[in-house]
C-alpha positions in Angstrom: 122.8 110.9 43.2 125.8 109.6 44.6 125.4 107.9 47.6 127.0 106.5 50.9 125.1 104.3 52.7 126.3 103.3 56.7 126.4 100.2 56.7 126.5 98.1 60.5 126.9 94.4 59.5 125.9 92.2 56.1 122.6 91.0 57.1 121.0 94.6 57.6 122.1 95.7 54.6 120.4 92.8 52.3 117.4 94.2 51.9 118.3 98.1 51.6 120.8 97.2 48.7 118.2 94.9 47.2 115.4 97.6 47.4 118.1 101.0 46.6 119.1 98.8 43.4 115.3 98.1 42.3 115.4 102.1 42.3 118.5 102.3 40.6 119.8 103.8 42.9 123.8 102.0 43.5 125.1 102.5 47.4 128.7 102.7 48.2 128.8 100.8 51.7 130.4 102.5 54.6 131.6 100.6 57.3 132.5 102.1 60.4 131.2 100.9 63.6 133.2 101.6 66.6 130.7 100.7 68.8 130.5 96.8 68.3 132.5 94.7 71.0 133.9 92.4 71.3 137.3 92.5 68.9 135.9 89.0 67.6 132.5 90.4 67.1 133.8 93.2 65.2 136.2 91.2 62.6 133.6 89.4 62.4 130.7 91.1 61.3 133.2 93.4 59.0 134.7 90.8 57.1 131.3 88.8 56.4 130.6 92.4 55.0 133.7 92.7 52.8 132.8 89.0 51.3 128.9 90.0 51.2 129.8 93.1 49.4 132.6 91.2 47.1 129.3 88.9 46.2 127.2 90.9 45.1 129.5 93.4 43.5 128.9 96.9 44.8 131.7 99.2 46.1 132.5 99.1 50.0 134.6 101.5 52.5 136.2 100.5 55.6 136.8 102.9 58.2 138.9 101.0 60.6 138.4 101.7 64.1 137.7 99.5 67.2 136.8 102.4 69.8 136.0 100.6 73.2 137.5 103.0 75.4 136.4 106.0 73.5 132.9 103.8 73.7 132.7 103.1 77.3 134.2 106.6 78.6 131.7 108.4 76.4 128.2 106.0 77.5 129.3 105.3 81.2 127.3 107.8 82.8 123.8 107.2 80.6 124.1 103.5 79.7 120.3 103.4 79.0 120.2 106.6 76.3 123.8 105.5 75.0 122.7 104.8 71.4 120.6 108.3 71.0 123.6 110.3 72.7 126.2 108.4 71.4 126.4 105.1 68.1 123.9 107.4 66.2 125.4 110.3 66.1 129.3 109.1 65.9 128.6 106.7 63.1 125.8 109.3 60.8 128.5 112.0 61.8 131.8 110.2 60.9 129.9 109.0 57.8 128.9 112.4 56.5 132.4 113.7 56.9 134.1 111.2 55.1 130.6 111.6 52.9 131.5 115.4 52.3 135.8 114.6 51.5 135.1 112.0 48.3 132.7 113.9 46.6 129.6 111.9 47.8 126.4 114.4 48.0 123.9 111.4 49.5 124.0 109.7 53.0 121.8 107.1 54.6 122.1 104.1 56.8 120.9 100.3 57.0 120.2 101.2 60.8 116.9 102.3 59.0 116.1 98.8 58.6 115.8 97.4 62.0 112.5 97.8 64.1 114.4 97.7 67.2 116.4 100.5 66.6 114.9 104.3 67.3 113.6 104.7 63.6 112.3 108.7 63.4 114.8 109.4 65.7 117.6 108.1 63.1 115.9 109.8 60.5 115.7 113.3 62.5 119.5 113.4 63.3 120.4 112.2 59.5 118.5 114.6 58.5 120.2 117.3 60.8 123.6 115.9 60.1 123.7 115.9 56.5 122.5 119.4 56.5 125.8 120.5 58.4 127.9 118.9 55.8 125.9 120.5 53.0 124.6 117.0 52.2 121.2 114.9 51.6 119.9 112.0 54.0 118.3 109.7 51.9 115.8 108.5 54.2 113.6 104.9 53.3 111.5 102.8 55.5 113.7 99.7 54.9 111.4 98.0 58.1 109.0 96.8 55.7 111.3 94.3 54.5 113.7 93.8 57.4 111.9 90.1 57.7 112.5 89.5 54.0 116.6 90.5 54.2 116.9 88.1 57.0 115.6 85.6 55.6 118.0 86.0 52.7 121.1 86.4 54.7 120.3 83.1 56.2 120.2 81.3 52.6 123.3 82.6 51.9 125.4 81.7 55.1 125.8 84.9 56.2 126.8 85.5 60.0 123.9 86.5 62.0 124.4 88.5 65.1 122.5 88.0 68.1 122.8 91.5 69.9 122.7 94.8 68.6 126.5 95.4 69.0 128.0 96.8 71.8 128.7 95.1 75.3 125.8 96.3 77.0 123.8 95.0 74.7 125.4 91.3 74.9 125.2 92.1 78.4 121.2 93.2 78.3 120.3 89.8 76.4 121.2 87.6 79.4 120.2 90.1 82.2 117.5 91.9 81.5 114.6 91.9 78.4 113.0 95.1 77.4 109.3 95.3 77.6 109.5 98.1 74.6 107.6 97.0 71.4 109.7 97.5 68.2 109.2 100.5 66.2 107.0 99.5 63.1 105.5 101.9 60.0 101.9 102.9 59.9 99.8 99.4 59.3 102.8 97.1 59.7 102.8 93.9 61.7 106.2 92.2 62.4 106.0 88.2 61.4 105.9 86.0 64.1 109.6 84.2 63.9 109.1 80.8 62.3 110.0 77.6 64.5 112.6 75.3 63.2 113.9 72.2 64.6 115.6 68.9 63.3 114.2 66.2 64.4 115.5 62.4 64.2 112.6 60.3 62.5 111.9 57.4 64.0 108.8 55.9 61.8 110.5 56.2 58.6 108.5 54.4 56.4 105.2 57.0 56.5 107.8 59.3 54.6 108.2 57.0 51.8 106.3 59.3 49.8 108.2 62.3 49.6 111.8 60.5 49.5 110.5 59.2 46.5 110.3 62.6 44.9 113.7 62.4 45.0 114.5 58.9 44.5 111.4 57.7 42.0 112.6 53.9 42.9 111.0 52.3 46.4 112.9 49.4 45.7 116.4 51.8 46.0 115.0 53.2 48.7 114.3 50.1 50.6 117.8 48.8 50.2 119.3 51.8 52.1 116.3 53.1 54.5 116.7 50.2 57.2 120.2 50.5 57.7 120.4 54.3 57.7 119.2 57.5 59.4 116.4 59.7 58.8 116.3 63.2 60.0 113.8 65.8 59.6 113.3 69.8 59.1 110.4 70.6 61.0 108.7 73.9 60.5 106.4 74.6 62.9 104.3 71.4 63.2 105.4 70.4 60.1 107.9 68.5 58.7 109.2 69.6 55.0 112.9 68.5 54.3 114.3 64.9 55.1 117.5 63.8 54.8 118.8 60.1 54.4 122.1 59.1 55.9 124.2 55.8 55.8 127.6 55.3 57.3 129.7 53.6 54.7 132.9 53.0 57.0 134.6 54.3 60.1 134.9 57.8 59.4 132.7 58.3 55.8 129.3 58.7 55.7 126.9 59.2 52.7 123.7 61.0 51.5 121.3 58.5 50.2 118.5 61.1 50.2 117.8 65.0 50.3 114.4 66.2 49.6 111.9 69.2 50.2 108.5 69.2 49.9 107.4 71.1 46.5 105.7 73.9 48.1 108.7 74.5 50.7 111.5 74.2 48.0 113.8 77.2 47.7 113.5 78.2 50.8 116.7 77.2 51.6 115.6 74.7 54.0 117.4 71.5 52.4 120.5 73.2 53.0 119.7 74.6 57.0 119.0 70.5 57.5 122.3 69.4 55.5 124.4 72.1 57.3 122.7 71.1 60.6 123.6 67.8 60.7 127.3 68.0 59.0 128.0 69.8 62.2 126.6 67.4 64.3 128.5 64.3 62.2 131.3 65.9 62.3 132.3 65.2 66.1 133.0 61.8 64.6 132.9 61.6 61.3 136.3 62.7 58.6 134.1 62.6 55.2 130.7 62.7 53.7 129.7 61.6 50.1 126.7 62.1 47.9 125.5 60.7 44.8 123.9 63.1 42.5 123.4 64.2 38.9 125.0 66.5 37.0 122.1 69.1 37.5 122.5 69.2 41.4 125.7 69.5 41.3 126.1 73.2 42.2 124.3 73.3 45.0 126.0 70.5 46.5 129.4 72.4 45.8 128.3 75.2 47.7 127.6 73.2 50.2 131.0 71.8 50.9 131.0 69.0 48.8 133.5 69.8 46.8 136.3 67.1 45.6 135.0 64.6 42.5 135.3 61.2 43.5 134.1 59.1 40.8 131.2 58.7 38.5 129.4 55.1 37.8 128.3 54.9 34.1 124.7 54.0 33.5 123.8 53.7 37.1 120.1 55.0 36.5 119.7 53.0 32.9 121.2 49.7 35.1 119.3 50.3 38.3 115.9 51.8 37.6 113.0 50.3 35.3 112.2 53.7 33.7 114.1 56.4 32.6 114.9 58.9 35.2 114.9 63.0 34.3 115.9 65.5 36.2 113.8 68.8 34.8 115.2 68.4 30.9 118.2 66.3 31.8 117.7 62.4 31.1 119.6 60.7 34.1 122.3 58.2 32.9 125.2 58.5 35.6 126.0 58.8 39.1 128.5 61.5 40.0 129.6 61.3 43.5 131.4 63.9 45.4 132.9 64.3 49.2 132.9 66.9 51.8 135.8 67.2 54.0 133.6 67.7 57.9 136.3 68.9 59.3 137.3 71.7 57.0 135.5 75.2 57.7 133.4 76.0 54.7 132.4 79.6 54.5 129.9 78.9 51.9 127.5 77.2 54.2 
């Protein structure tokens, strides 16, 4: 099978490359979307495609082609049907064709994946369109996991839309709400979305606890808790990620403390709570730096932190009764590093 998937932005297409690959099954991405508007909108849901797709190593296409007035003279008399009459059938149809010319014999869609969209009506007309070109429509029910992919794409940074794509449908979000129920497969319940706020915490001391899971020394703790900030990831009712902050000088700040409780850890939650409030320091900070050891220092490079600033020899053997590990690393220095606040980092 050789197979070329439509493709309408990076998040949607997480979880039907992950699930095609499990299959062994290796999609060629197709972008071509002249529906989305605005121009901004469109560059840039394609290029966090082309980087997503650069990632993760699989082949993409880009049909180039920013068709509002084609868009708005072809929907303007049945605004209400427009993606049944009209984005369905251009984008299947333009995909098939180009499909048919480069020797693809496979089509399908990540449109597939989103419970909003008009699921057996997609797979009807890809169905009917492949058949004209001589083709197959791969057809999956990708909804099952359209939570999952999400969730994904929001661990790695990816952009994430908030309207379908066009203008009437960034028009429809502030005017108007559907009362339509998404579409959902037989014996399928769509998660409740999760709550998640940051909160500054005011009683700092009841959290003493779990900063120690980071920091296994209250007395370190204590000499940095009073005269910094404390700040929260709350989930739901609950809060699971804190995050310590001193300022250090006029325009530096540092991170005394990042930790997550165990059962919430790799969620990517430490790094929603870090990115949260480097956007909020930002307004008048220059710098942030954090002390860490050489084990964590990955994921605070992809985090921004990203220029070495110095290391202090023996700082856990001088400053801590017991010997510190880290997993199977024993802890002997401090490596510090700095993130420029002001510099757009596009792998947050």
């Amino acid at each position: 099978m050789k197979l070329l998937m439509h493709t309408c932005c990076a998040p949607c297409s997480v979880y039907c490359i992950d699930s095609l690959r499990k299959e062994e099954i290796e999609p060629t991405v197709y972008w071509y979307n002249p529906n989305i508007h605005p121009y901004i909108e469109y560059k840039t849901r394609r290029d966090t495609l082309r980087e997503y797709t650069k990632s993760i190593g699989i082949e993409a296409v880009f049909h180039e082609e920013y068709g509002l007035d084609e868009f708005c003279k072809n929907v303007v008399c049945d605004l209400q049907n427009r993606c049944v009459s009209y984005c369905y059938r251009v984008r299947l149809g333009d995909t098939a064709k180009y499909a048919k010319q480069n020797g693809y014999d496979t089509i399908s869609t990540t449109l597939l994946v989103s419970p909003y969209q008009k699921h057996e009506y997609i797979h009807e007309l890809g169905d009917k369109i492949a058949k004209e070109y001589g083709l197959e429509f791969l057809y999956r029910d990708f909804r099952v996991g359209f939570r999952e992919g999400q969730a994904k794409a929001r661990e790695l940074g990816l952009y994430m839309q908030k309207y379908c794509g066009c203008v009437f449908s960034e028009e429809s979000r502030y005017n108007c709400h559907s009362p339509e129920k998404p579409e959902l497969p037989e014996g399928y319940e769509l998660p409740s979305r999760t709550n998640i706020q940051v909160k500054k915490i005011e009683n700092k001391e009841e959290y003493i606890d779990l900063l120690l899971e980071a920091d296994p020394s209250k007395d370190m703790i204590s000499k940095y808790l009073n005269d910094s900030d404390v700040y929260g990831l709350k989930v739901d009712e609950e809060i699971v990620t804190l995050a310590v902050i001193c300022t250090i000088s006029k325009d530096t700040l540092e991170l005394k403390n990042l930790v997550t409780k165990e059962e919430y850890r790799n969620k990517g939650y430490a790094k929603k709570l870090l990115k949260s409030l480097c956007g909020n320091y930002k307004q008048k900070y220059n710098n942030m730096i954090v002390g860490t050891t050489e084990n964590n220092i990955p994921f605070y490079v992809k985090q921004g932190f990203d220029k070495y600033e110095k290391t202090i020899k023996k700082f856990f053997i001088d400053n801590y009764k017991e010997e510190i590990w880290d997993g199977d690393l024993h802890c002997t220095d401090l490596i510090y590093y700095s993130k420029d606040l002001k510099k757009i980092n596009k792998c947050n």
